[in-house]
C-alpha positions in Angstrom: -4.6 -155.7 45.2 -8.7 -156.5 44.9 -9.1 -154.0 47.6 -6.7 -150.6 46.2 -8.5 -151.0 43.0 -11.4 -150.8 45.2 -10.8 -147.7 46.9 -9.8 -146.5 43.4 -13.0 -146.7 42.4 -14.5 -145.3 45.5 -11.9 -142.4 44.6 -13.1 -142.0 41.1 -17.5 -142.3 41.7 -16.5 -139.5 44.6 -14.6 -137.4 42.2 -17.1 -138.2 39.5 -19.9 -137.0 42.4 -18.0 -133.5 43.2 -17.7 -132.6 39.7 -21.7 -133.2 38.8 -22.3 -131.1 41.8 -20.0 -127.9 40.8 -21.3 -128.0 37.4 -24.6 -128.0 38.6 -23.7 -125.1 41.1 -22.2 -123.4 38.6 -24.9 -123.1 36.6 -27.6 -122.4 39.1 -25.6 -119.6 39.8 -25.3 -118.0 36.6 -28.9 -118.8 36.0 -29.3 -116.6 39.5 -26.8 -114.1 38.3 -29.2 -113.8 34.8 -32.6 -113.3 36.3 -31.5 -111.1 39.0 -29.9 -108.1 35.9 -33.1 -108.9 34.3 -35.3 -107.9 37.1 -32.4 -105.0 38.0 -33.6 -103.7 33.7 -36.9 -104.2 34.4 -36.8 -102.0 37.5 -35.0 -99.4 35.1 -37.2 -99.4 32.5 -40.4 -98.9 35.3 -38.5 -96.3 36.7 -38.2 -94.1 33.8 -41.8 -95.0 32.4 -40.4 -96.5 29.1 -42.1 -99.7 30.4 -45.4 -98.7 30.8 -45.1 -96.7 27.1 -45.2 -100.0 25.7 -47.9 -101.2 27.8 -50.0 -98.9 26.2 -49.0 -99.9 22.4 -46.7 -102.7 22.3 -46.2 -102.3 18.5 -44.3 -99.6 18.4 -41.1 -99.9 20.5 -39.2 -96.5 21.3 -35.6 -97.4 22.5 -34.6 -95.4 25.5 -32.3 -93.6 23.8 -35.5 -91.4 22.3 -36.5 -91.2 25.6 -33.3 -89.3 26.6 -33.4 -87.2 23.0 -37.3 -86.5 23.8 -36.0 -85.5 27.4 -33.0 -83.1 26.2 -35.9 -81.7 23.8 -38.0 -81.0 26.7 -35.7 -79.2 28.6 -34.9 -76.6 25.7 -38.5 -76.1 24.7 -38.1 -74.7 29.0 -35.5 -72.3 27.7 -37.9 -70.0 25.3 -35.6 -71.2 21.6 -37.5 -71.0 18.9 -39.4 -74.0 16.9 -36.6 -73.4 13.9 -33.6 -73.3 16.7 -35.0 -76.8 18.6 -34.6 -78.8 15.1 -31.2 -77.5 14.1 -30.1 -78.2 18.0 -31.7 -81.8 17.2 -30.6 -82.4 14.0 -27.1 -81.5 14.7 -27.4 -83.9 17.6 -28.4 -86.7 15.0 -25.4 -86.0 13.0 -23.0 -85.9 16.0 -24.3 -89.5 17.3 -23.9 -90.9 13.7 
């Protein structure tokens, strides 16, 4: 009897061992998983130059969703439309996204 409840024991500290080791697997990996779609947005935001924007004031924060409007904006100021035509174009933009 002395020695099943033994190996029970045995049983359970082993158990006990495995699970430690999966939770801490577990959560290295996620931590992994977390740094590396960090890095991945960092590497975005170099990419498009939104990161070094902010370099240069760090204040003022433009989301890159100006970025794209400031883009699209570029792009018809190519096509000749006057001053007057670009802001209705943008502000009917603004009032489509809201």
């Amino acid at each position: 009897m002395a020695v099943s409840s033994l190996k029970k024991i045995k049983f359970m500290e082993y158990f006990l061992y495995i699970l430690v080791a999966l939770i801490m697997g577990t959560v290295i990996f996620l931590t992994f998983k977390a740094i590396g779609r960090g890095l991945d947005a960092r590497s975005d935001l170099k990419r498009d130059g939104t990161l070094e924007k902010n370099k240069e004031d760090p204040y003022t924060f433009k989301s890159v969703e100006d970025d794209e409007n400031e883009k699209i904006l570029e792009k018809l100021k190519d096509k000749d439309l006057s001053p007057e035509d670009l802001k209705n174009l943008y502000d009917e933009i603004k009032r489509k996204k809201n």
